[in-house]
N, C-alpha and C positions, 0 to 999 in steps of 0.2 A: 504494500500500500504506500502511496508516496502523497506522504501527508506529515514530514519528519518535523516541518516547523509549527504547525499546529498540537502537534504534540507535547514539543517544548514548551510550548505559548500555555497548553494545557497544566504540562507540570512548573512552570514557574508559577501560577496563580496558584499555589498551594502551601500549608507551611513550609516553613526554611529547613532544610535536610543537607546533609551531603549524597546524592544518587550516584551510584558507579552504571552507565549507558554504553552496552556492547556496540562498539561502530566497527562497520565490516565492510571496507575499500576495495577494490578490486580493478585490475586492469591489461588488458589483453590484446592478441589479433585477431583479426578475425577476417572474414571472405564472403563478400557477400554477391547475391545471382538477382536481376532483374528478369521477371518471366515477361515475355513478348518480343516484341522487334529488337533487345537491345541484346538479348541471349544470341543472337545470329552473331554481334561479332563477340564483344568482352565478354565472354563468356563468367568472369569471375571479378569483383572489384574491389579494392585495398578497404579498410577502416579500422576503425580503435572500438574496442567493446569496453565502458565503463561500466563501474556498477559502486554504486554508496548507500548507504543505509543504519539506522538503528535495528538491532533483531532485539526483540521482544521472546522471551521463549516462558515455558513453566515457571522454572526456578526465580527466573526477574520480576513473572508475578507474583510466585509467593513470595517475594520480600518485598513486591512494592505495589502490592494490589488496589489499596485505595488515592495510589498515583495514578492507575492505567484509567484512562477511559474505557467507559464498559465495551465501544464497539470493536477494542484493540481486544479488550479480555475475552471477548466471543470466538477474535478469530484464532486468540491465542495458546484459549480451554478446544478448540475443534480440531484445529492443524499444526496445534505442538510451536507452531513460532508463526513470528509478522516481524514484516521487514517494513520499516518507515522510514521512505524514504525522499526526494528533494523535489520536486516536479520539475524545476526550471533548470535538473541537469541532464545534460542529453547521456542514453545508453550508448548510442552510438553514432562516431563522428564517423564519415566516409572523406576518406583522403586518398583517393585512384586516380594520378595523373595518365596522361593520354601516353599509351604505350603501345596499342594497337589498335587506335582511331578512336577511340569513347576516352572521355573522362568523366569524372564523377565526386561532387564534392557538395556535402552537407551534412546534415545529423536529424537521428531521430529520439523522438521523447515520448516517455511512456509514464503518464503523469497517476495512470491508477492500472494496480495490475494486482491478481490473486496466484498465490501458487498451493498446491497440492502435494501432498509429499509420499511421495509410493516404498521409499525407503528412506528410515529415522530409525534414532537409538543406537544408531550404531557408533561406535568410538573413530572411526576412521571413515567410513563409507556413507554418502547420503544420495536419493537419485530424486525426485517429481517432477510434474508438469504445470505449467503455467498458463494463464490467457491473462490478457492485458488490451486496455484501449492506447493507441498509440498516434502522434503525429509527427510525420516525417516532412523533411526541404531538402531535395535536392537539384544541386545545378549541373546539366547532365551539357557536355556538349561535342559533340560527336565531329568526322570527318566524314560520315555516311549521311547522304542528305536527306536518307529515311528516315535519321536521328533527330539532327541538328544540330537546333541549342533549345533546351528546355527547361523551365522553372517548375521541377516536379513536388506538390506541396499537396499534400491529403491526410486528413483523419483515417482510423482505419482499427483493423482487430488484428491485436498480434497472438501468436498460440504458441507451445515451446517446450521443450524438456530438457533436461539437464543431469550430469551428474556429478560429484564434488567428492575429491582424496584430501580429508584430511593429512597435514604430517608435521610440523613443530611448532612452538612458539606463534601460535595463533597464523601459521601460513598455511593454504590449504590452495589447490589449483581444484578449476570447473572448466568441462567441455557442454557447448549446450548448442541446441538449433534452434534457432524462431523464425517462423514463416509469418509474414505480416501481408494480411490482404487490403485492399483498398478499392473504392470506387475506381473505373476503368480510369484514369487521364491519358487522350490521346498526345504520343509523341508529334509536337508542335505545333497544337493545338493549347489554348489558356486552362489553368488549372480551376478555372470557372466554369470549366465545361465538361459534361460526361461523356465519353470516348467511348467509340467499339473495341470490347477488348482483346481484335486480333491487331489493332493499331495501338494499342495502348500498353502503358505500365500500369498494371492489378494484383502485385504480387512483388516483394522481395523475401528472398531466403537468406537466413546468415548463418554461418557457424562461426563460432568462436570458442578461444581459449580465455580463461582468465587466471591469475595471480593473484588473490586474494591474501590480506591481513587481517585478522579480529584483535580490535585492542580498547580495552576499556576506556571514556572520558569518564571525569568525576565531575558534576553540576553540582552548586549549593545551590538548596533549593528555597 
């Protein structure tokens, strides 16, 4: 859930405490596929996979339970943990300069998202699945004049799974995929306008790696 400053904003209107808040940073490569016209040539495109957040888990509730907001402790008592986290930072920047006629450069945000956990409890090994609503920009501009230049900008659903190796001092590496669909926008045509989607971008795929840190802040509260 990416709600991390409302949260704050929640626990600071409360008596003064010292709180210790799990933040959990992360940052990776990743490869991502535009399905339609733009898969004919770049078949695969550069970016950076971010990820930040507060994780909420059991144990944070039981020691800070009339901190949590009840809608944090709902998802918290259901799915074992919530992640709160920034809305206004992007998951992923794209940075694919033009190497075999397509470039591609902007970022998407995914400002509320739920996950699912199909394996937990484990000391080392975590794996589930996620959906998220998502809004991506990117500036795509091609040497193919199927392509262009395009200002590709859409709301959309992103879906996804992941899995996560624990191994020291709060470092843990995540391999995951998300496929993000979106209303058709036709290549070179205005992102005001809905596209037929064998002319259009309706779909990016990404995989990525990430480098994850877990390391506690302390708030007085």
């Amino acid at each position: 859930m990416s709600m991390f400053v409302a949260f704050m904003v929640f626990l600071s209107g409360v008596n003064a405490a010292q709180v210790e808040v799990p933040i959990d940073v992360g940052v990776g490569p990743a490869m991502a596929s535009f399905t339609g016209p733009m898969s004919e040539g770049d078949a695969l495109h550069y970016a950076i996979s971010i990820s930040g957040a507060a994780v909420l888990d059991r144990e944070f509730l039981r020691r800070h339970r009339n901190r949590v907001p009840q809608q944090y402790r709902s998802i918290v008592n259901s799915m074992g943990e919530a992640r709160i986290g920034h809305a206004a930072i992007p998951d992923t920047i794209y940075i694919s300069p033009n190497s075999q006629g397509t470039s591609v450069y902007g970022a998407n945000w995914s400002p509320i998202g739920i996950s699912m956990p199909l394996v937990s409890g484990n000391d080392w090994f975590s794996a589930g699945l996620n959906t998220e609503l998502v809004v991506t920009y990117a500036y795509i501009s091609s040497d193919d004049e199927n392509i262009g230049t395009n200002h590709f900008f859409r709301p959309g659903l992103g879906v996804g799974g992941g899995i996560s190796l624990k191994m020291f001092a709060g470092l843990s590496i995540t391999a995951d995929w998300r496929s993000r669909f979106y209303p058709p926008q036709e290549l070179g045509g205005s992102f005001l306008q809905l596209g037929h989607v064998s002319e259009s971008v309706w779909h990016i795929g990404q995989a990525s790696f990430e480098l994850h840190y877990l390391f506690p802040i302390m708030i007085s509260l």
